[in-house]
MARLUM-471835 format. One line per field, with one value per residue (C-alpha): residue number from 1; x, y, z. Coordinates in steps of 0.02 Angstrom, whole numbers, always signed. Example, Ala and Ser with C-alpha at 12.3 -4.5 7.8 and 13.67 -1.06 7.14 Angstrom:
2
pos	(1_2)
u	(+615_+684)
v	(-225_-53)
w	(+390_+357)
***
This chain:
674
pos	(1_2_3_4_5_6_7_8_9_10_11_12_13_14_15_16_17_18_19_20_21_22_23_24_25_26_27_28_29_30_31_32_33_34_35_36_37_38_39_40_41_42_43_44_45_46_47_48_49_50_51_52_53_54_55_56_57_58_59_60_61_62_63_64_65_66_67_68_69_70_71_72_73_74_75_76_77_78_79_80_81_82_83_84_85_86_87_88_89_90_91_92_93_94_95_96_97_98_99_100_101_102_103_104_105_106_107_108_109_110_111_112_113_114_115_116_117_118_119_120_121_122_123_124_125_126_127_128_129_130_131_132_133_134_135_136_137_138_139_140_141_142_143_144_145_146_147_148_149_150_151_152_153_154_155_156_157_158_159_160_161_162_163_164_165_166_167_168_169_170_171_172_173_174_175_176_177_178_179_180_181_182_183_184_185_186_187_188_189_190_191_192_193_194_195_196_197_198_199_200_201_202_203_204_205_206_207_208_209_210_211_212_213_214_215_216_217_218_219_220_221_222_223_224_225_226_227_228_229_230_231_232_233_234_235_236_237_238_239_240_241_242_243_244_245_246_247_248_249_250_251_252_253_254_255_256_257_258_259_260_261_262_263_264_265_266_267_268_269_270_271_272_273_274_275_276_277_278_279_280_281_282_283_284_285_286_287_288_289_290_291_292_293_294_295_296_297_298_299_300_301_302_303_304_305_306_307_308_309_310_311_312_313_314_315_316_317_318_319_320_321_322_323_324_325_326_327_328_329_330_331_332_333_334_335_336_337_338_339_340_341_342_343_344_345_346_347_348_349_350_351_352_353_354_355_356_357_358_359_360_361_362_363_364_365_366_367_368_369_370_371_372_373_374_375_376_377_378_379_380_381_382_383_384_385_386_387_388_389_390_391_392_393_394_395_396_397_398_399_400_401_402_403_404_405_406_407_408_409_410_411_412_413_414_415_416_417_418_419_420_421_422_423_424_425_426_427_428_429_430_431_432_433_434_435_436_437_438_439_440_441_442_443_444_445_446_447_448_449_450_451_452_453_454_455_456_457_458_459_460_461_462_463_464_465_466_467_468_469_470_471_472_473_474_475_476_477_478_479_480_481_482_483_484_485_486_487_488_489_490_491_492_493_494_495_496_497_498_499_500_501_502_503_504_505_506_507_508_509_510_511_512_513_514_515_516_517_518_519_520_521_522_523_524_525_526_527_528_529_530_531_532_533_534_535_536_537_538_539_540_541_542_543_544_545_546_547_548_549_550_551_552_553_554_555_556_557_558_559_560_561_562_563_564_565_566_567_568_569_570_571_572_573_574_575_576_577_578_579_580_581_582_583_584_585_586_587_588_589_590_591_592_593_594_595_596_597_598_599_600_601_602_603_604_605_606_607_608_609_610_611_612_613_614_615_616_617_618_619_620_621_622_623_624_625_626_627_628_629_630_631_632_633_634_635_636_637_638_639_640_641_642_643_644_645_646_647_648_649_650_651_652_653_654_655_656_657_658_659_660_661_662_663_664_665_666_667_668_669_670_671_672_673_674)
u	(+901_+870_+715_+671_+510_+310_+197_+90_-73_-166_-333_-340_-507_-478_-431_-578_-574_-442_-404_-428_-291_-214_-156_+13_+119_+275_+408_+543_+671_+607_+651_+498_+435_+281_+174_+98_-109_-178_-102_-230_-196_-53_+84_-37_-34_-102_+13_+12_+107_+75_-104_-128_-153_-119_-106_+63_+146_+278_+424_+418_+278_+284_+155_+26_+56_+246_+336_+471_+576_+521_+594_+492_+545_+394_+237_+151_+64_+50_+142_+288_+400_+570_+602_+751_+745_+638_+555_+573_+456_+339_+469_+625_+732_+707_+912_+887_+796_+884_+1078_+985_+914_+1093_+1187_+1081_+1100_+1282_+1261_+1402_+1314_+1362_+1260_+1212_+1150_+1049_+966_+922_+861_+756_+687_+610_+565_+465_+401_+345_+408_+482_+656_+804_+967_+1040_+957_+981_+1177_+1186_+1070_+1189_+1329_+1232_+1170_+1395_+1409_+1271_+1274_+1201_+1079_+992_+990_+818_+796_+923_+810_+635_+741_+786_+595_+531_+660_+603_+421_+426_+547_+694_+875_+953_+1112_+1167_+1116_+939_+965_+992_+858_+763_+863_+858_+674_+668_+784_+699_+879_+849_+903_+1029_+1164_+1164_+1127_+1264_+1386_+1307_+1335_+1520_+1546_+1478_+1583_+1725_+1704_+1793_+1746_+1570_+1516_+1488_+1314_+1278_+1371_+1275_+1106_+1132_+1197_+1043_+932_+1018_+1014_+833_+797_+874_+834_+652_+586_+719_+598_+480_+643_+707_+520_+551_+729_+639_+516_+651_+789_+611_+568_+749_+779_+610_+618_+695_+714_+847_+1035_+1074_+1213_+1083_+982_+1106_+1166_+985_+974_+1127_+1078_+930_+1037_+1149_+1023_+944_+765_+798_+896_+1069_+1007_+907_+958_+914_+821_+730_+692_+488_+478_+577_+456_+293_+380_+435_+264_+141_+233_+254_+145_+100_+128_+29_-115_-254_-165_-263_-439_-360_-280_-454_-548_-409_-423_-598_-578_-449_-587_-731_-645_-570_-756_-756_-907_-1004_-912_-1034_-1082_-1006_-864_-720_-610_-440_-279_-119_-54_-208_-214_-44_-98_-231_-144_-11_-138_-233_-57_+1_+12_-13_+69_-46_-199_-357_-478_-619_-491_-418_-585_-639_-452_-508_-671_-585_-445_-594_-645_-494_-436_-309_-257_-340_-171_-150_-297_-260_-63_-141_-295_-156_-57_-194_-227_-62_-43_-177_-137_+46_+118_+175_+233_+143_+288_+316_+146_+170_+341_+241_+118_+229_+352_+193_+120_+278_+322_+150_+168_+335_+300_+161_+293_+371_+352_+318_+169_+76_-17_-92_-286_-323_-177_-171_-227_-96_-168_-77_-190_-226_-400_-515_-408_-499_-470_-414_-467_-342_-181_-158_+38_+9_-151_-51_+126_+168_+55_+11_+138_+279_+236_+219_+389_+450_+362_+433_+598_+606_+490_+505_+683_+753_+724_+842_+978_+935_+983_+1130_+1184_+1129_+1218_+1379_+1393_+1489_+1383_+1340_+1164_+1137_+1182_+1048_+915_+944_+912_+764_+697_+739_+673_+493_+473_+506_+375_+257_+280_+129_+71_+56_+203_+265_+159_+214_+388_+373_+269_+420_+580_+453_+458_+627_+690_+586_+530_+366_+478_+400_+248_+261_+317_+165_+32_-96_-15_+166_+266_+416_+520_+438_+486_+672_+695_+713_+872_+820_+808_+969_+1071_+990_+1066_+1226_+1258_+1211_+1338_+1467_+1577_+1572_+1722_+1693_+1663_+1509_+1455_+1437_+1363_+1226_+1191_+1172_+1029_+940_+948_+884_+738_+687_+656_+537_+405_+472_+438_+246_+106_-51_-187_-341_-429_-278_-119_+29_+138_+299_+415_+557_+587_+734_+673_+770_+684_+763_+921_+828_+870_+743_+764_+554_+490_+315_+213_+42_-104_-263_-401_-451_-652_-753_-713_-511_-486_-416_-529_-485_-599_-508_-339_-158_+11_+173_+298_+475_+574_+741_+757_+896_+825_+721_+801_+708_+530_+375_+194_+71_-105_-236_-392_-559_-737_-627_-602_-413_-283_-113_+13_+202_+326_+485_+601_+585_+480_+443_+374_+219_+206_+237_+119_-29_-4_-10_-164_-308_-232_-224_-409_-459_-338_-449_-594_-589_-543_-688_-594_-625_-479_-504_-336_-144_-35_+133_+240_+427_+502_+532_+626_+508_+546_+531_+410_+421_+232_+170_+151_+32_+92_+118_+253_+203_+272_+120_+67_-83_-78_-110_+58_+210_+369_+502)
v	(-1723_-1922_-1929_-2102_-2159_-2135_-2265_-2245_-2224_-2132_-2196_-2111_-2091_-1961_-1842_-1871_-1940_-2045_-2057_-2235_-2326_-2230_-2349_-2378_-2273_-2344_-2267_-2359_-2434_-2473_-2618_-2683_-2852_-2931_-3090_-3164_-3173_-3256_-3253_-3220_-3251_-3129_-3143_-3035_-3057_-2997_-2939_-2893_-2756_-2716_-2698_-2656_-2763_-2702_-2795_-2804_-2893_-3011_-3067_-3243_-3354_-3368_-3485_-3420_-3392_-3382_-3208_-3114_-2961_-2859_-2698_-2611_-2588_-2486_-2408_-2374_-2429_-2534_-2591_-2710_-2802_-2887_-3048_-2990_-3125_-3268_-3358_-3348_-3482_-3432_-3498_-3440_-3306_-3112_-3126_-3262_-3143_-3000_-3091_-3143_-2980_-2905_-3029_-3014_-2821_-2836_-2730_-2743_-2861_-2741_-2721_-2558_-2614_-2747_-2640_-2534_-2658_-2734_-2574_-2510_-2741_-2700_-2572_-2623_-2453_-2489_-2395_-2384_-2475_-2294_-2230_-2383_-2354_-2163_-2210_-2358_-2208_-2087_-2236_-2272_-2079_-2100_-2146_-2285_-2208_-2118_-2260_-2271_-2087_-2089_-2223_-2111_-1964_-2075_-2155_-1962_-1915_-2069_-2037_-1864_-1914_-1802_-1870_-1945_-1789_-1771_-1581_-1658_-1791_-1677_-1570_-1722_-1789_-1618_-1632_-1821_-1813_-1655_-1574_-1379_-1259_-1147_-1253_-1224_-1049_-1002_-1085_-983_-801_-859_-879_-718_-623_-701_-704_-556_-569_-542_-318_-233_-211_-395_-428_-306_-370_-546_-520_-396_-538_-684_-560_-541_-728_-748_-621_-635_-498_-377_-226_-293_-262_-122_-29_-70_+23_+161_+199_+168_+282_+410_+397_+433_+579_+674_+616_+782_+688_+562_+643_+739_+639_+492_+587_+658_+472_+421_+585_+525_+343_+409_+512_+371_+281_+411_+416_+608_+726_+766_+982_+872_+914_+912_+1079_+1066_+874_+897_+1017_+910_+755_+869_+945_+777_+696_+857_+877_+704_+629_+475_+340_+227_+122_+201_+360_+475_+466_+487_+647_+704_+657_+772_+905_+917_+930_+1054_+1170_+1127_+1207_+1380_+1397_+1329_+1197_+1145_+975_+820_+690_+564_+659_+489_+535_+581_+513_+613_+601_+685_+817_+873_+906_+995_+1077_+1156_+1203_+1314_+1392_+1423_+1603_+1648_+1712_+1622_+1518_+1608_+1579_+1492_+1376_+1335_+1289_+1200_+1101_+1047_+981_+867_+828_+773_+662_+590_+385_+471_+400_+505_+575_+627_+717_+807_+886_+938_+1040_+1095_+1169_+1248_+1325_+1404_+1453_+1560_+1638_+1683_+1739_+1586_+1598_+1466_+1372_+1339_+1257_+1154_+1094_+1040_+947_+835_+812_+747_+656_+566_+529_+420_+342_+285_+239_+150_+23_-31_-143_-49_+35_-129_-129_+39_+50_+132_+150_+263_+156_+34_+14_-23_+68_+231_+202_+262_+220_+129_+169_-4_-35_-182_-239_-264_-275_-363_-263_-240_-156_+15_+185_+284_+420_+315_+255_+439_+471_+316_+345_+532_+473_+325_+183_+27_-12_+113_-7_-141_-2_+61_-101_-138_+54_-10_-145_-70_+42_+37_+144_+54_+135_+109_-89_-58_-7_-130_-276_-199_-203_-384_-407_-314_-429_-590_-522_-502_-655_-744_-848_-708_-629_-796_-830_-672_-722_-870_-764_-655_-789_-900_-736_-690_-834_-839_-1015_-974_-895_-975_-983_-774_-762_-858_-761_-671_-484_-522_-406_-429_-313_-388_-557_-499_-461_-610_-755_-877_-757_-676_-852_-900_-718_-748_-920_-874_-724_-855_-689_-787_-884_-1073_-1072_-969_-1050_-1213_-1142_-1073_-1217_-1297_-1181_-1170_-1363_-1362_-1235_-1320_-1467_-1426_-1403_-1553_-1651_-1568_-1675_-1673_-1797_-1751_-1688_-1713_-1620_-1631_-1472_-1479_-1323_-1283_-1138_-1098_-983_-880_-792_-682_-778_-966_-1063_-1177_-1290_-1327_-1447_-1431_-1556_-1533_-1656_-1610_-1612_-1484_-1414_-1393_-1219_-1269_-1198_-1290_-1387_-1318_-1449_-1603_-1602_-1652_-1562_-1623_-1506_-1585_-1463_-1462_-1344_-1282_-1337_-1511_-1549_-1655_-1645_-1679_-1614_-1719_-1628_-1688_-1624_-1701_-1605_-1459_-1574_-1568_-1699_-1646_-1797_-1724_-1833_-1811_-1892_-1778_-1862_-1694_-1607_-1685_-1580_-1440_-1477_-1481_-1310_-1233_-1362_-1232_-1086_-1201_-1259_-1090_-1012_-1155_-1119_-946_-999_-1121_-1271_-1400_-1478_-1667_-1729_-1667_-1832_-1865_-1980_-2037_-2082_-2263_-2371_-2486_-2605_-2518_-2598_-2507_-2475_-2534_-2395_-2391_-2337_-2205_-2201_-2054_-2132_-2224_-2095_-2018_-1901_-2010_-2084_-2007_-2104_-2018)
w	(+1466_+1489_+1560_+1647_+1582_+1660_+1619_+1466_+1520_+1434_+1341_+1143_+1200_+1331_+1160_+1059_+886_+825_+643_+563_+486_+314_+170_+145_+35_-18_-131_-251_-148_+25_+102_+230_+313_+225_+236_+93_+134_-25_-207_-360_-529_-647_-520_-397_-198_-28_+65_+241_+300_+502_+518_+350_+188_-14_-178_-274_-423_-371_-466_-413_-348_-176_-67_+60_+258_+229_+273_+179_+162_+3_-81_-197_-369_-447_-396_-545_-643_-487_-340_-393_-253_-258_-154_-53_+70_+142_+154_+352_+462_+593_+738_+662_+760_+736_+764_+599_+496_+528_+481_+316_+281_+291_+200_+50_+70_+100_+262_+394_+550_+685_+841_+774_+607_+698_+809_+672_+561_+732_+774_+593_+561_+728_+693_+514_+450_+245_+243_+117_+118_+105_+268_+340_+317_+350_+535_+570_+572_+668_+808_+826_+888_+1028_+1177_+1237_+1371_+1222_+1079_+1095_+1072_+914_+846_+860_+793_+641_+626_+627_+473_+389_+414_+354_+199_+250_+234_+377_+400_+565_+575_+560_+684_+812_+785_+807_+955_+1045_+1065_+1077_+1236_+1294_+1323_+1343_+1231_+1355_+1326_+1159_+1166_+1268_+1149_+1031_+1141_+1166_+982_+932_+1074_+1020_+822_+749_+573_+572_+580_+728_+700_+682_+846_+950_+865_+909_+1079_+1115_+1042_+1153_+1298_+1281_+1272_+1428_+1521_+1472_+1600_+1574_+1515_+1692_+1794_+1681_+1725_+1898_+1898_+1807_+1951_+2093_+1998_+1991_+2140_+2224_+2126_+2173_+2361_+2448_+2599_+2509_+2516_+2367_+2300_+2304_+2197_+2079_+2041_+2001_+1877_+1805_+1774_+1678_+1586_+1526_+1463_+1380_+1464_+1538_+1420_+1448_+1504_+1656_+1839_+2015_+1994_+1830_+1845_+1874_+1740_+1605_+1658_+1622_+1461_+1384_+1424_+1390_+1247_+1170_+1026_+1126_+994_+1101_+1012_+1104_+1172_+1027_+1110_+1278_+1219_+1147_+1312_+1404_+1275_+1288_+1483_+1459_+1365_+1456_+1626_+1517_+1500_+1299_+1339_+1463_+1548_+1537_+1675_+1595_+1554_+1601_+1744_+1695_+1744_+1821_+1628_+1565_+1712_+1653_+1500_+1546_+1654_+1553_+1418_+1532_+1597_+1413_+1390_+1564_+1725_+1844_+1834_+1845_+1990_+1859_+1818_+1981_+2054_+1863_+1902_+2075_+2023_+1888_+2026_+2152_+1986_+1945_+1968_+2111_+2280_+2419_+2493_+2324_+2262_+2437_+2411_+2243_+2309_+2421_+2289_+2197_+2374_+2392_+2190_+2221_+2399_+2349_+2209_+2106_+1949_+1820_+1796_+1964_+1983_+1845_+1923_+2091_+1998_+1902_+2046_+2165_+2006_+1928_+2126_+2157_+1989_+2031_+2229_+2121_+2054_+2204_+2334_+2489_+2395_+2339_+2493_+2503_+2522_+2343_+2197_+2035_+1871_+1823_+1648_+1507_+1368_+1424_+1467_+1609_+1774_+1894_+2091_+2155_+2336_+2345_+2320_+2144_+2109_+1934_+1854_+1704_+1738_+1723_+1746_+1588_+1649_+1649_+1505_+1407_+1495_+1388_+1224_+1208_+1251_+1120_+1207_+1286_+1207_+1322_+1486_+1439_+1398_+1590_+1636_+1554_+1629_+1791_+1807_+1716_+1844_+2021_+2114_+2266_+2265_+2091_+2131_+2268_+2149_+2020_+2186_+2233_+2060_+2035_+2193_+2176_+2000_+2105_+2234_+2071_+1990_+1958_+1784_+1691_+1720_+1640_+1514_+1441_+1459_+1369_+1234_+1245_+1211_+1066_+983_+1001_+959_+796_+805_+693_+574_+425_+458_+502_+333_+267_+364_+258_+350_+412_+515_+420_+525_+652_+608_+541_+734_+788_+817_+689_+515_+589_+603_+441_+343_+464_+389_+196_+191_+255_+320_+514_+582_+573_+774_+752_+601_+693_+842_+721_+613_+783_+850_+690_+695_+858_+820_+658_+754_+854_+717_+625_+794_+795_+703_+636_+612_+551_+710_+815_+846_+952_+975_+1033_+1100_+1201_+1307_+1404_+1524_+1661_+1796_+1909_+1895_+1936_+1762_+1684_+1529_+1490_+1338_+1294_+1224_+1200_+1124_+1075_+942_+812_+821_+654_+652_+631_+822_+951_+1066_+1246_+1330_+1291_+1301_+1358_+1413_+1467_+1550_+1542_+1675_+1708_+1881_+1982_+2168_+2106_+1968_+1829_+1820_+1726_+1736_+1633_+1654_+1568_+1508_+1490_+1465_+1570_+1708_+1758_+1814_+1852_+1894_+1956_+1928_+2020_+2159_+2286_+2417_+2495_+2359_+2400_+2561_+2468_+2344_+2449_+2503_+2343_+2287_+2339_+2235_+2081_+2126_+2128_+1974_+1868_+1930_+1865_+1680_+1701_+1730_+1887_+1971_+1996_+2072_+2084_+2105_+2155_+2095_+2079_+1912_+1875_+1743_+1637_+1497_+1335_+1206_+1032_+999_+834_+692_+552_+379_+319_+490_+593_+742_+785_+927_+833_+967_+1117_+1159_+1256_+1288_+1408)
***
């Protein structure tokens, strides 16, 4: 997107240290802008370059305080310089220069060409009478809103010695003009659907990829499904075609097996889960924890104090291993299974209909089985309630955690602990793992169903209700990784995850374009992503102790569409780590409801500014309300908020900041232009 500028006001001393000036390096060829400073004897000069000053051999004697173009015809043994043209007087025209400069190059005089030529003189950045050709080309094919952008895309290629192309030029000019990457993208998902020639199986990989880059929180809402579809088909009270559809949706998407019904559903949930290996990271020590529990109440060993409480996955477990072999549970073990029920990280209510059905398994005459069935159907019901919505605001809540460790009983609302209880996810990991929630989704919404349409709402509409910056933060986690924008660098990591890695849209467009096999539609639609992707690290620096990082994210939450450059400044420790004290980051946004924005926060000694720059004169309003929460969402990472700011866009002059050489743009990490 064209962004209209923000003043430049930031002071490089608000980052730290900034690196001193770097001598010039100049290769064979370049054409630059010098003033002679004093002459010495052998044909030897001073010459002034910018803000910087070498010695060179000159061709022909030239006098002192005059200025010239130069190209330079060797380096070593020492720097050697051709006159090219000059000498030029201290009141003649830049418009003077520049027509002399091109007739002695033979370079067309088009406006093009002399903006060029302007821009690099300016800028005192040496460049070739190639690039200056292939750049005049590229600046004729832009438009003239973003020549100033073409001309910082064509700067960057020259400063990091790449060859003007136009694939590279718009890498560059995709990041320079902060223009999103979901245009692109969904060129790209059109081209695949259509392309025939490419297999099956890379067709259904890249579209699964691209679906999962924009639908960043699909395994969030596809969890979401998975405790509404759960928590349909155990309610008795909800009509029995309702739950029958619910069965089947599972079903399709391969979470319950095909043998599962209405009748046998709570004892195929405590099979699959008691039974499963639990490939979880940390699910091994669980499993010994419950085993031990599971011995300690069939009278193997004594339990201990500090014995940790078990969770309804673990009580399953146990449960079913003190059944195994047996018609009924035996009164030692009923009362043993009460104590560890009155232990365990359960919702009151809970802990109660269990006792309750321990009562009655011992007053009648219930089969084992049948016990186990109730258990799971009242267990795998709470865990799914759990999920939703109308459950968030209970008093206490069965462990949300993630790991399989000790549940905690929460004593308040706590919708986003950390996303889906331990039996859920058991019910996942014996039935294939997380993959299977963005297949539920797709099955979802395949389907006609009117109360299958119903369930995939509410689950888009309990992950709204949940959103908070985690939730994003881990989507953006979630699309840098899918869209393999580290690639490289994964691949140069002391331990890579090459399947990892492999899984990802970047490698795949790369082994897509280097089989040639694709149509030339999706070719070009690939070369353009991988373009765009490569640019972003090309457009990130480093300095010494400063860095800029730049990256784009097209993000889409729960159907709201945001196109989101990042650029962040900031200076390296000793210890190679980032400083998180000092600091800046700009948020170019492109929204759906207030359209362009920017966020420029800034960092100093953990003190926080935040300016917002947008049109809206009501945002402002709006602003304020949310102020306190930021305030306090700071304060808990140990940050203070000084001041949030509002202000509207406005057009300013632009005035090409001087660059030192070797050409790194001249920012060293300080300086933005929109």
């Amino acid at each position: 997107m064209n962004n209209p500028s923000i003043p430049k006001n930031l002071n490089p001393a608000n980052l730290g240290n900034v690196q001193p000036s770097q001598p010039a390096q100049l290769r064979e060829g370049q054409l630059f802008h010098g003033t002679i400073k004093q002459l010495y004897p052998g044909e030897m000069a001073e010459v002034q370059i910018g803000n910087q000053k070498l010695n060179a051999k000159l061709e022909v004697p030239l006098k002192t305080g005059d200025s010239y173009y130069f190209q330079v015809k060797a380096t070593e043994p020492e720097l050697q310089l051709k006159l090219v043209s000059g000498p030029h007087a201290q009141g003649e025209s830049q418009s003077a220069k520049i027509g002399s400069l091109l007739d002695t190059l033979q370079l067309t005089k088009t406006p093009e060409m002399r903006k060029l030529v302007d821009f690099f003189m300016k800028q005192q950045i040496p460049i070739t009478r190639d690039s200056l050709v292939a750049g005049e080309a590229l600046l004729r094919q832009t438009a003239p809103g973003q020549q100033q952008e073409a001309l910082q895309s064509i700067r960057k290629l020259v400063s990091l010695k790449l060859p003007i192309t136009q694939q590279l030029f718009q890498a560059m000019m995709g990041v320079e003009t902060k223009a999103g990457l979901g245009s692109v993208l969904d060129a790209l998902q059109q081209a695949v659907s259509a392309d025939s020639k490419i297999t099956p199986t890379q067709k259904t990989d890249l579209q699964t990829i691209l679906q999962q880059v924009k639908q960043p929180l699909l395994e969030t809402n596809g969890g979401k499904l998975l405790a509404q579809s759960l928590a349909t088909a155990l309610d008795k009270l909800s009509p029995p075609e309702l739950r029958f559809q619910a069965v089947q949706l599972l079903k399709t998407a391969g979470i319950l097996p095909a043998q599962t019904s209405l009748a046998n559903l709570p004892a195929v949930l405590a099979n699959l889960v008691s039974s499963s290996q639990n490939t979880l990271a940390q699910m091994p020590s669980v499993e010994n924890r419950a085993s031990q529990q599971a011995a300690s109440y069939l009278g193997a060993t004594a339990p201990s104090e500090n014995t940790p409480a078990m969770d309804a996955k673990q009580l399953l477990t146990a449960l079913q291993q003190a059944l195994t072999g047996a018609a009924k549970l035996t009164p030692g073990g009923s009362a043993e299974l009460q104590r560890l029920i009155q232990q365990a990280g359960l919702p009151v209510t809970v802990k109660t209909q269990l006792m309750n059905l321990l009562t009655v398994h011992s007053q009648k005459n219930e089969t084992a089985n049948t016990l186990f069935s109730k258990f799971s159907e009242t267990l795998f019901s709470e865990a799914a309630k759990q999920m939703l919505p109308s459950q968030n605001t209970a008093q206490s809540s069965l462990s949300l955690n993630t790991s399989g460790s000790t549940p905690v009983v929460n004593t308040s609302p706590t919708p986003t602990q950390a996303g889906m209880p331990a039996l859920l996810q058991a019910l996942l990991e014996a039935q294939g793992g997380p993959d299977k929630l963005p297949i539920l989704v797709k099955q979802a919404l395949q389907s006609n169903a009117p109360v299958i349409q119903s369930f995939v709402a509410a689950a888009e509409a309990a992950t709204s209700e949940e959103l908070s910056g985690s939730t994003v933060k881990q989507a953006i986690q979630s699309v840098l990784a899918r869209l393999g924008v580290h690639y490289e660098a994964g691949l140069a990591s002391k331990e890579p995850h090459i399947a990892q890695i492999q899984d990802s849209l970047k490698p795949q467009l790369i082994a897509l374009l280097q089989e040639g096999v694709a149509g030339a539609a999706l070719r070009e639609a690939a070369e353009t992503v991988v373009s765009r992707l490569n640019g972003q690290p090309l457009q990130s620096t480093e300095s010494g102790v400063q860095q800029q990082i730049i990256m784009q994210v097209p993000l889409q939450l729960q159907g709201k569409r945001i196109d989101a450059t990042l650029e962040w400044n900031g200076r390296m420790k000793e210890d190679g780590k980032i400083d998180p004290d000092h600091a800046r980051v700009l948020f170019y946004l492109d929204l759906e409801a207030i359209h362009k924005t920017v966020v420029d926060m800034q960092v100093q000694n953990k003190v926080v500014t935040v300016t917002i720059f947008n049109e809206d004169p009501t945002l402002k309003m709006a602003g304020e309300l949310l102020k306190d929460r930021l305030s306090e969402g700071l304060d808990a990472e140990g940050y203070r908020l000084s001041a949030v700011r509002f202000k509207p866009f406005h057009e300013e002059a632009s005035t090409p900041t001087k660059s030192i050489l070797p050409t790194d743009g001249g920012k060293q990490g300080v300086d933005f232009r929109i």
